[in-house]
Structures are given as C-alpha cells and as structure tokens.
C-alpha positions as CSV (number, residue, x, y, z in Angstrom):
1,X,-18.3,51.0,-49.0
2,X,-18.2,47.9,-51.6
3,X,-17.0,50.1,-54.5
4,X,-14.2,51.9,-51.9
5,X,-13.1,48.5,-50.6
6,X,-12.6,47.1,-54.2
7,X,-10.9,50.1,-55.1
8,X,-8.2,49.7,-52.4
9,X,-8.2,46.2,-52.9
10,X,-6.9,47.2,-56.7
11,X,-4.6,49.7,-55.9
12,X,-2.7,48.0,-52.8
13,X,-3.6,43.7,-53.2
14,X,-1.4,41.6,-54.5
15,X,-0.5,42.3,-58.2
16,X,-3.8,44.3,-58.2
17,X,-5.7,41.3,-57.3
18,X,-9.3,42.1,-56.0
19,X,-12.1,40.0,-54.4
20,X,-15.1,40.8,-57.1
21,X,-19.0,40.3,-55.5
22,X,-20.9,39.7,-58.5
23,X,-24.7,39.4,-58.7
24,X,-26.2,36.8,-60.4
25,X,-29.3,34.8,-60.9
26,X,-30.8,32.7,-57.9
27,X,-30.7,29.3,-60.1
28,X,-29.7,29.1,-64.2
29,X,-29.0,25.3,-64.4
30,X,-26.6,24.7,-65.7
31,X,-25.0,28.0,-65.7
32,X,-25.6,29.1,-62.0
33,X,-26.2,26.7,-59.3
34,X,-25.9,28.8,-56.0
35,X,-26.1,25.9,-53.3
36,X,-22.4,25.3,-54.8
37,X,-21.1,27.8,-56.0
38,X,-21.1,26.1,-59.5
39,X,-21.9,26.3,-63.0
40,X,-20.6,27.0,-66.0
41,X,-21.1,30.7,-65.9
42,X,-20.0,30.5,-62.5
43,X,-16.8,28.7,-63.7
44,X,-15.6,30.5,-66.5
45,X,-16.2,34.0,-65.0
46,X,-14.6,32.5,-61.8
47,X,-11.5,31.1,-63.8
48,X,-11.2,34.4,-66.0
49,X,-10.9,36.2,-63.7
50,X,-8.5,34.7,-61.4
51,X,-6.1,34.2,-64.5
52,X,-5.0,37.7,-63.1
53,X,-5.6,37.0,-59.3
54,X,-8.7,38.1,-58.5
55,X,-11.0,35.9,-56.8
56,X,-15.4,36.1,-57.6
57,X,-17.3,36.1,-55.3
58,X,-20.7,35.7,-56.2
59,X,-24.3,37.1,-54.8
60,X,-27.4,35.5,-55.8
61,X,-30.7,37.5,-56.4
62,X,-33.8,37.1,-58.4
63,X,-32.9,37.4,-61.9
64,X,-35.1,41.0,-62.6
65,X,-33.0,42.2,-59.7
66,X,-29.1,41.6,-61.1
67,X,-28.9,44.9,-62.7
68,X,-30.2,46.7,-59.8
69,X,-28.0,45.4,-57.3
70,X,-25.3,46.7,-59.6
71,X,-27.0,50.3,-60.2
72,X,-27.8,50.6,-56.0
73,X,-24.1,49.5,-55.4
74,X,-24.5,47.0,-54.1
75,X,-21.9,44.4,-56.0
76,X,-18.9,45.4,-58.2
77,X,-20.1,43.2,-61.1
78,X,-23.6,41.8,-62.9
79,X,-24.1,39.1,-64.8
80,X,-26.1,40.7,-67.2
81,X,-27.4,44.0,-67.7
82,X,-31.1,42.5,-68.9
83,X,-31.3,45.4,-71.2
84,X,-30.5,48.1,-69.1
85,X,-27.5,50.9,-69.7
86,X,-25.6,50.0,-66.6
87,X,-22.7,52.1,-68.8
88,X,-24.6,55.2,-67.2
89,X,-24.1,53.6,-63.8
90,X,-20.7,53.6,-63.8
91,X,-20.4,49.5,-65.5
92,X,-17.9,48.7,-67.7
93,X,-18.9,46.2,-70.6
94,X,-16.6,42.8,-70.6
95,X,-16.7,40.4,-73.3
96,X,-19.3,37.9,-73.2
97,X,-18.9,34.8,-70.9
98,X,-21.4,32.2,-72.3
99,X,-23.8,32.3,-74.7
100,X,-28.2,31.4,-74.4
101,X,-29.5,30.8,-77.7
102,X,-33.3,30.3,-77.8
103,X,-34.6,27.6,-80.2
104,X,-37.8,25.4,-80.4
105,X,-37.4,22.5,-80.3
106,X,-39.8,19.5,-81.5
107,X,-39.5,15.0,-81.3
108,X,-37.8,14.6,-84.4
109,X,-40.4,11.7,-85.3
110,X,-43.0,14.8,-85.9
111,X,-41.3,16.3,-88.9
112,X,-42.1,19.5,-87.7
113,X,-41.2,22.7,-90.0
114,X,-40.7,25.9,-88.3
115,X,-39.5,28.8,-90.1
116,X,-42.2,31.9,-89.6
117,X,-44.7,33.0,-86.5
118,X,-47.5,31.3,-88.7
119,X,-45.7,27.5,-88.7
120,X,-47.1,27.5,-84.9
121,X,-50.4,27.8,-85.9
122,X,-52.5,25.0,-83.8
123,X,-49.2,23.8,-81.9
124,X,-48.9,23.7,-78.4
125,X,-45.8,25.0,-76.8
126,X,-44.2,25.2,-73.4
127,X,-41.6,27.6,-72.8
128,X,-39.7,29.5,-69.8
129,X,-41.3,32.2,-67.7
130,X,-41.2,35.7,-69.8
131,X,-41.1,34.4,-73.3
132,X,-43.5,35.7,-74.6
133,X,-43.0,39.5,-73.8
134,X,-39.4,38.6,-75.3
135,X,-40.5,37.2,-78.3
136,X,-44.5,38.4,-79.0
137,X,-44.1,38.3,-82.9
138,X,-44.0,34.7,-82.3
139,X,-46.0,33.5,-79.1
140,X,-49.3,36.5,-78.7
141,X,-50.6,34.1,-81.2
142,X,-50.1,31.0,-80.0
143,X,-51.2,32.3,-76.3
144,X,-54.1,33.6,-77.5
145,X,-55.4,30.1,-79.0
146,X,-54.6,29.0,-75.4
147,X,-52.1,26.6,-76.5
148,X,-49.0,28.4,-74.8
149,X,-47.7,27.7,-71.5
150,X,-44.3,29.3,-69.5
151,X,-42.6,27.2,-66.7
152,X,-40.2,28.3,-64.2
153,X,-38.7,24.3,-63.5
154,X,-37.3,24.0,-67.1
155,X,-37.1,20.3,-66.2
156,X,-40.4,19.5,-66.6
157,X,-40.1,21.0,-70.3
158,X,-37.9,18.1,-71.2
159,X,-39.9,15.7,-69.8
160,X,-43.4,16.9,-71.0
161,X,-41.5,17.3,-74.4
162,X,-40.7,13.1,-74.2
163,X,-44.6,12.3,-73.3
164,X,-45.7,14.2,-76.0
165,X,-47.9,16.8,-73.9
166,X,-46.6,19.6,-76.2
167,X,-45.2,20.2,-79.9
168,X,-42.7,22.6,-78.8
169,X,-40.2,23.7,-76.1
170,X,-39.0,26.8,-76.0
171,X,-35.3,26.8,-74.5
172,X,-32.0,28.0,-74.4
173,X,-29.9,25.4,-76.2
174,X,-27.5,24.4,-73.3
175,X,-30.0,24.4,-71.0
176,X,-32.2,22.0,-72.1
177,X,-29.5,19.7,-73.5
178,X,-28.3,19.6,-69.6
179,X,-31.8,18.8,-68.4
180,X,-32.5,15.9,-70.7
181,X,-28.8,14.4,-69.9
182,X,-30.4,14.7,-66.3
183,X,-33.9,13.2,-67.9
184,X,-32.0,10.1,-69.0
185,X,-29.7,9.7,-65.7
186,X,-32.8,9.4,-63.8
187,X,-34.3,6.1,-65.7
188,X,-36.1,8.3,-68.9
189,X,-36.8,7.2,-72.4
190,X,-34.9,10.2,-74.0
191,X,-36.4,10.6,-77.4
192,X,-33.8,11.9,-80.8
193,X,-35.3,16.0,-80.7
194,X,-34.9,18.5,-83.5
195,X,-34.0,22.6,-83.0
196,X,-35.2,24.8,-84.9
197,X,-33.3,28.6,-84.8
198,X,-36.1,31.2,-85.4
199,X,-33.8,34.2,-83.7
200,X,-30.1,35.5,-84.2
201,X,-27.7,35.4,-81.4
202,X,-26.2,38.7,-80.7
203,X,-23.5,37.6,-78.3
204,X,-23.3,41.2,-77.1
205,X,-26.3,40.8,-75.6
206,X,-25.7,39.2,-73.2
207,X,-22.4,40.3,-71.2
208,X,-20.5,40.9,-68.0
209,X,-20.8,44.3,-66.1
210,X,-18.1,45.9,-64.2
211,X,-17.5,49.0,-62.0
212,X,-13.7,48.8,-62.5
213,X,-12.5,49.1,-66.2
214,X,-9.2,47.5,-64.8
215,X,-11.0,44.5,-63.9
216,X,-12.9,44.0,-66.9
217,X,-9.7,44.2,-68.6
218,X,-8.3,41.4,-66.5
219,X,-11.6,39.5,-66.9
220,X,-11.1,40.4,-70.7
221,X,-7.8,38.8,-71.1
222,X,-8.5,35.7,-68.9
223,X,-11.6,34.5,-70.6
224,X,-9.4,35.0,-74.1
225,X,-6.5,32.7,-72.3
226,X,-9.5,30.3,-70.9
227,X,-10.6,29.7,-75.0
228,X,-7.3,30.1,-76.5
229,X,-6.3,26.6,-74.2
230,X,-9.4,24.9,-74.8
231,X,-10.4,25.2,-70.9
232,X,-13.5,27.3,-72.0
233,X,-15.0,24.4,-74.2
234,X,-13.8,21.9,-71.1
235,X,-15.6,23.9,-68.6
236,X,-19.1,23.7,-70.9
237,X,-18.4,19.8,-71.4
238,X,-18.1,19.1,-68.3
239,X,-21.9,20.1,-67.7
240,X,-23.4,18.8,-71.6
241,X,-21.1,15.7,-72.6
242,X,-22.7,12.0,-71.4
C-alpha cells in the first residue's frame, strides 16, 4: 500500500513531489536523534531531498532491522543496506549521505603507535557493540586476552577514554568528536587525543536505498546542490564545531 501510495504521489503531487518514509536507526548520535527528528543524517537526506519537493519522513527501527523494513515493504527508503543486496528487492542505490570512518583512537600523551593487528598487543580497548565481528583481524586477539570491551552508550567511551580506564576507543570519527564536545559542555577535563586510521573508507558502503529510481535521482541531485553551496559542510558543523 506504501509503495502504491508513493507511486501516485510521484505521478500526480506537485512537481512530482512525494512524502518518502525512510527507515533508519533508533539513535546514531549525532547522525540520528529520533526524539527530534534531527541529526545530521537526518538533515542532509531531509534537505536533499526536498531540493526537489519531496518531504522525509522518517521511521525509526533497531539498526539490524533497517534493511528489512525496506525488503518487507514496509518504507520507501533505508538508510543503509548493512551489507545486504536490497538492489534484488527492488532499491535503488543513491549517492552516499555521510560518511562513518572507524579509527582508534589513544590520549595523545601515550605516544601510542598503531599500524598492524599486533601494535594492540597488551592494550585495552573499548569499542561500539559489533566491532569485533566487523573487524576480527584486529580485535579476536585483543578479546581473547580479555582486554576488549563493546558499548552501546558511545558516551561513556569518551569519558572512560579521559580517566584512562582504556588505551583505545574504537569510534566512528564524527561520532566521538560530537560526544566529547558534549564531555566538555558538561564540566569535563577534555584531554588533546590522537586517531589512528587502520581501515579504508569505501564511501559506497555505506548509502541511501530507494524503491523509486526517480527519487533517488532527486535525492541525487539535491545532496550535489547541498555540497556544491557549502550547506552540506554547514549541516555537519552545526553538530562538531565548539
């Protein structure tokens, strides 16, 4: 009924406008906060793709369960595929809206080196649920010597990270930059940090799914018009910058 409703929506709206129900992730600080609405994945997807009049309208489910809600119709969009074909479920691939890079990252007063699997050796690392079935080359080791530990409140990385309770986070970039802006806000002694890359960013990992090709057109061409005026990088600063 969704898919039949957006369908009309594109052939008779307004200049083609549709409303879009897209399924994302219960809470991605700061990329997806649900309670609002808000975020910056929220935002640019939001703003891309009313450049051509449609309006988002997002649905919040656990984050295993985006690409389903897609495949059982559900929504007309997903956030992500997680590494599913959603191609043979009738999705059409848009360009990526934001980029997670995952680094580790160390108190700069530690001098730490990482560069191989082996540099972890006798470290003790905190990270976010699911690491380590992402990345096993680099944590079965480190979990095994039962110095490895995931949490879902990526918050308390930042501050376990300051009291020196671990060597290592294991985060996306942007998310734990936001967290320890919040860290500092709130009265804490936010220590100079160090990343260090151990992975390559494939930005077309991680992108937008839609049932109508149309729309991800339209998506396509806003979030272009969204970087080409600098709104893109706004949209991010608005969340990172002090």
């Amino acid at each position: 009924m969704k898919t039949l409703l957006l369908s009309l929506l594109l052939l008779f709206g307004p200049a083609g406008a549709a409303e879009v129900h897209m399924a994302f992730g219960e809470r991605i600080p700061p990329f997806c906060f649900p309670q609002t609405n808000s975020g910056i994945e929220i935002e640019v997807i939001g703003e891309a793709l009313a450049w051509r009049g449609h309006k988002l309208k997002p649905q919040y489910f656990p984050f295993a369960r985006v690409p389903k809600a897609f495949i059982d119709g559900m929504v007309d969009a997903s956030m992500t595929d997680l590494g599913q074909d959603l191609g043979a479920a009738g999705g059409h691939y848009g360009e990526p809206a934001v980029l997670y890079d995952n680094v580790f990252i160390s108190l700069k007063e530690r001098h730490l080196v990482i560069r191989k699997p082996e540099d972890l050796k006798g470290l003790t690392v905190i990270s976010f649920a699911g690491a380590v079935r992402r990345y096993p080359q680099w944590l079965e080791a480190v979990k095994a010597a039962g110095h490895y530990t995931e949490q879902n409140d990526q918050a308390v990385q930042v501050r376990t990270l300051m009291k020196g309770r671990y060597d290592l986070v294991l985060s996306d970039r942007s998310i734990f930059r936001y967290f320890a802006l919040q860290f500092r806000r709130e009265g804490g002694d936010l220590l100079p940090v160090e990343e260090h890359a151990f992975t390559t960013v494939n930005p077309q990992d991680y992108r937008p799914v839609f049932r109508s090709r149309q729309v991800r057109d339209d998506f396509n061409a806003g979030l272009e018009h969204l970087k080409k005026t600098g709104r893109y990088q706004a949209i991010y600063d608005r969340y990172l910058k002090e």
